[in-house]
C-alpha positions in Angstrom: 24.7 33.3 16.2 23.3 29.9 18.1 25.7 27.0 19.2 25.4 23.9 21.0 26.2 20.9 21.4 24.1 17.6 20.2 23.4 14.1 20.3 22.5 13.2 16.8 21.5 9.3 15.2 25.5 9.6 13.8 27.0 10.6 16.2 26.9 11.3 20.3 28.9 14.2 20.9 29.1 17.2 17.9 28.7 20.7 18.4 27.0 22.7 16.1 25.1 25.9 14.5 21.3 26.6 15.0 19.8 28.6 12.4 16.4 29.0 11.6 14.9 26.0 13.3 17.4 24.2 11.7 20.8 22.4 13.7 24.1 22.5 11.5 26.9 20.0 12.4 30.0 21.6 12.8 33.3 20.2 11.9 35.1 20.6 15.3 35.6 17.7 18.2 33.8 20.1 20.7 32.4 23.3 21.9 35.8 24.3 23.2 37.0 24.0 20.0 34.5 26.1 18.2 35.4 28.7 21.0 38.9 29.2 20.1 38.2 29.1 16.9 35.5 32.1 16.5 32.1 31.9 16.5 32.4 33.6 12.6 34.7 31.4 11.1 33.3 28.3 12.9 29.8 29.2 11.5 30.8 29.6 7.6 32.3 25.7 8.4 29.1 24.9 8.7 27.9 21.5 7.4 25.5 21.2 4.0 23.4 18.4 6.5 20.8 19.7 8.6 18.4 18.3 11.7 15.4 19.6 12.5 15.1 20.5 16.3 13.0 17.9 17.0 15.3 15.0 15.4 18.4 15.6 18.1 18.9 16.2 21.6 20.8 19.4 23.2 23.6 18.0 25.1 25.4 20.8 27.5 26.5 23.2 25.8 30.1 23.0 26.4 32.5 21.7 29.6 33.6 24.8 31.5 37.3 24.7 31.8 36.6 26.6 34.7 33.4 27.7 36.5 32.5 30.8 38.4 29.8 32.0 40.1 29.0 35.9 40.8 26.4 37.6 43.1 25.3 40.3 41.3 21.5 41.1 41.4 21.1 43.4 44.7 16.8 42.2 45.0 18.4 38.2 45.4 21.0 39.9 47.7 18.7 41.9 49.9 15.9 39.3 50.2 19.1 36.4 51.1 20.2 39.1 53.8 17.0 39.6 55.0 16.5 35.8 55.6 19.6 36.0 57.3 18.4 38.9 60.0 20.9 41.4 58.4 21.5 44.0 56.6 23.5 44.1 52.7 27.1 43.8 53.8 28.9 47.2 52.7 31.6 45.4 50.9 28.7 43.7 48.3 28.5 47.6 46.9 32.2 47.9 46.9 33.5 45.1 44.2 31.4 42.2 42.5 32.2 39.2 44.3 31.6 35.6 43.0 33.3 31.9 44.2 34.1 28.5 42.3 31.8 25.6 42.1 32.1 21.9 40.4 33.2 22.3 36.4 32.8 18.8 36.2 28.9 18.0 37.2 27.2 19.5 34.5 24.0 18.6 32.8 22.2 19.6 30.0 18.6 20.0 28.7 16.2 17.4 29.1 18.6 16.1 31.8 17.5 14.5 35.4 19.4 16.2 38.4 19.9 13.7 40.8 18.9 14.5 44.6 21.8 14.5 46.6 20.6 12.2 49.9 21.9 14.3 52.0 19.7 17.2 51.4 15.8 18.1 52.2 16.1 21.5 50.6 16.8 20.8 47.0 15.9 24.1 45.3 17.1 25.7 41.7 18.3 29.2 40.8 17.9 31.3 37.7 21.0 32.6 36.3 22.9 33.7 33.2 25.8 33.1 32.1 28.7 34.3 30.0 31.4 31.4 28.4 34.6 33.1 27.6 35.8 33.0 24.0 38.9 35.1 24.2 41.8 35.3 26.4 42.6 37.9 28.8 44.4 39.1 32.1 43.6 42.6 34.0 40.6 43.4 31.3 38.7 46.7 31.6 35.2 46.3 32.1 34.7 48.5 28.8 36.8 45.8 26.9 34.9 42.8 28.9 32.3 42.1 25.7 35.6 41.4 23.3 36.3 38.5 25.5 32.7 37.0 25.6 31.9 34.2 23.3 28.6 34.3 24.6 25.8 33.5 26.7 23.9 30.9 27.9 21.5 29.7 30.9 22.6 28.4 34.3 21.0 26.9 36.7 23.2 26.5 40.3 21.1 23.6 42.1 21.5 24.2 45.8 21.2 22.3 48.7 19.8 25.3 51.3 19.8 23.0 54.1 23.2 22.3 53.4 24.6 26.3 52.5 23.0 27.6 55.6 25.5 25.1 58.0 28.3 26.1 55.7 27.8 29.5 55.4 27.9 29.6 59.2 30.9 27.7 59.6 32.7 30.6 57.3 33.8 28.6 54.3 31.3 27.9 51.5 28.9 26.9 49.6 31.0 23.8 49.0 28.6 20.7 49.4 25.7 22.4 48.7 26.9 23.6 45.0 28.9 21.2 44.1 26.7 17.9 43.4 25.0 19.9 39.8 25.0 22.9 37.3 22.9 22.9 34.2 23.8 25.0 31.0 21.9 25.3 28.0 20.4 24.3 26.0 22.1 27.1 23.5 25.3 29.6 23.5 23.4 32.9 22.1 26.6 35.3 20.8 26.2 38.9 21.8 25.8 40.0 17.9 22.8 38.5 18.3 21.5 40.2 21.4 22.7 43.9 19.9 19.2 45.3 19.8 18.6 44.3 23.7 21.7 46.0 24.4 21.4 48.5 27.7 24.5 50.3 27.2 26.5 48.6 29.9 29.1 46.1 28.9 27.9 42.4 29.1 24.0 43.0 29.4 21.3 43.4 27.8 17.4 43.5 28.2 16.2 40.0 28.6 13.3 38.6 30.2 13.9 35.5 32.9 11.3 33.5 34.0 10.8 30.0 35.8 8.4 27.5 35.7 8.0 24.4 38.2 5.6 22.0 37.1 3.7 24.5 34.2 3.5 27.0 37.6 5.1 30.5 36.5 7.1 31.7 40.2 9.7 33.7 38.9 9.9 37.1 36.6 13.0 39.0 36.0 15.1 40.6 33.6 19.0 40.8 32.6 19.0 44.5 33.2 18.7 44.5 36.5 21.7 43.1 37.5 23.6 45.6 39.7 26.9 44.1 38.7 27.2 44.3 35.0 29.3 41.6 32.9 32.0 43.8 31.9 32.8 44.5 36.2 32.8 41.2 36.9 35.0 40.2 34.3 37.5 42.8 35.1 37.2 41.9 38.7 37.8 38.4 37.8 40.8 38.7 35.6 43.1 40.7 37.6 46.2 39.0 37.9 44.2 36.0 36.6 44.1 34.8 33.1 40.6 34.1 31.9 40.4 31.3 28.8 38.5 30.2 26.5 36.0 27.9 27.8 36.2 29.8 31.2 32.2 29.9 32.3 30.9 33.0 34.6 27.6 33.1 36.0 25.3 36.1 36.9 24.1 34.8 40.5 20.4 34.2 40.7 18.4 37.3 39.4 15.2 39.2 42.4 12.7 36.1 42.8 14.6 33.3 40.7 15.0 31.1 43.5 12.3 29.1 46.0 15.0 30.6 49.4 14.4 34.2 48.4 10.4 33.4 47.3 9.7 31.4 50.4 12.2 33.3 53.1 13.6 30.5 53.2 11.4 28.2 54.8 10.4 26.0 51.8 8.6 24.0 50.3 11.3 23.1 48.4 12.2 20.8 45.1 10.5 17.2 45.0 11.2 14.2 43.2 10.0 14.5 40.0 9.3 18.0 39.7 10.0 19.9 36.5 12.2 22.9 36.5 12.3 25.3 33.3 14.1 28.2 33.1 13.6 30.7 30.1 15.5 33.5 29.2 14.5 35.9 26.4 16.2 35.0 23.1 18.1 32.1 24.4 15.6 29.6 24.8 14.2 27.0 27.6 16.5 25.2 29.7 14.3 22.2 31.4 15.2 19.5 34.1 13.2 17.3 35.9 14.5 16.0 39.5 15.4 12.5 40.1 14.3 10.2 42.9 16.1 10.6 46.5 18.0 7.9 47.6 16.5 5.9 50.5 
């Protein structure tokens, strides 16, 4: 199943099903909602009036109650190292790590991400992401899908100018995370994905691509990632409740970033440059950069 969140000529805010090139209203206040109450349930609610795609706007999907981001693709980890002059830290193969970043600036499809003025290395990273439908503390990675409502796209904007003094300070990203994350434009359930599954819990076989300006510079795919879902998630959640509404991100998958592309030496983002990220079965997510402050 498909869910989102719309803009419609009714109404501002509504979350709903897609089917079929057709958008459903649902009869919940929000995403969060229709998360708690089952993606199954939620869908035979469905209402008897329809959109066409084209008539409404994708709004972000949902606003994370939480939002977490891994690090979990080992060709993004080596070619960050190597920018860095080092080797893979030993304690990457040892446990998936990920930190927190901003639940609150989040934008959607079709959205302009404003450039922060205190950055000349805007750039944008290719991710997945899993929203947490089901509750759970300690989980076992084998267990981990049960507790996924579903998956989406995520892009973690990134100040690199900004990371690289704050990573060498210790403590970070902070500033260089926290000023924009886009989700969307759809939640894809994993019932959906079943015949891309790769036999490890939480992924699947997807393609990932990104586009700046029409120009294809990024090719990956979901099964890759070193860390699967279902590790992360149990890493996550122990001694830590997860919720519903609870967002995790993949980290950026090998070449799905202009650092690890460029060796971190740019060019990076401009105003008015148009970002899409595509992910197999889950659609387009496009956002076009603002102008920089003076």
């Amino acid at each position: 199943m498909i869910f989102a969140t719309i803009e419609t000529p009714r109404a501002k805010l509504r979350p709903a099903l897609v089917k079929n090139g057709r958008v459903h209203p649902l009869p919940f206040a929000d995403m969060r909602e229709v998360i708690q109450f089952g993606a199954a349930e939620a869908a035979s609610r469905a209402a008897k009036e329809s959109f066409a795609e084209d008539k409404i706007r994708f709004l972000p999907p949902l606003q994370p109650a939480t939002l977490r981001d891994a690090y979990a693709f080992e060709q993004h980890v080596k070619s960050a190292s190597q920018n860095r002059g080092r080797e893979v830290p030993a304690e990457w193969y040892q446990f998936p790590v990920f930190y927190f970043t901003n639940p609150s600036n989040i934008f959607g499809n079709a959205d302009v991400i404003p450039y922060p003025h205190y950055t000349n290395a805007l750039d944008f990273e290719l991710e997945i992401a899993v929203v947490i439908g089901k509750p759970g503390i300690n989980i076992q990675p084998e267990d981990a899908q049960e507790h996924i409502f579903g998956y989406t796209i995520f892009n973690d904007w990134s100040a690199r100018d900004i990371q690289r003094a704050e990573l060498k300070v210790g403590l970070g990203p902070a500033k260089a995370k926290d000023f924009a994350s886009s989700l969307g434009p759809v939640i894809v359930t994993g019932e959906a994905l079943v015949d891309k599954s790769v036999r490890r819990p939480g992924v699947f076989n997807l393609e990932m691509r990104a586009r700046v300006n029409g120009a294809e510079i990024s090719n990956g795919n979901f099964k890759d990632i070193y860390w699967s879902f279902g590790e992360i998630i149990a890493r996550a959640s122990e001694h830590v409740t997860l919720n519903p509404g609870d967002v995790i991100g993949s980290g950026t998958v090998g070449t799905g970033c202009l650092l690890e592309l460029t060796k971190g030496q740019g060019p990076w983002l401009n105003a008015g440059d148009l970002v899409e990220l595509e992910i197999e079965r889950i659609g387009i997510l496009k956002n076009r950069i603002g102008e920089k402050p003076e």
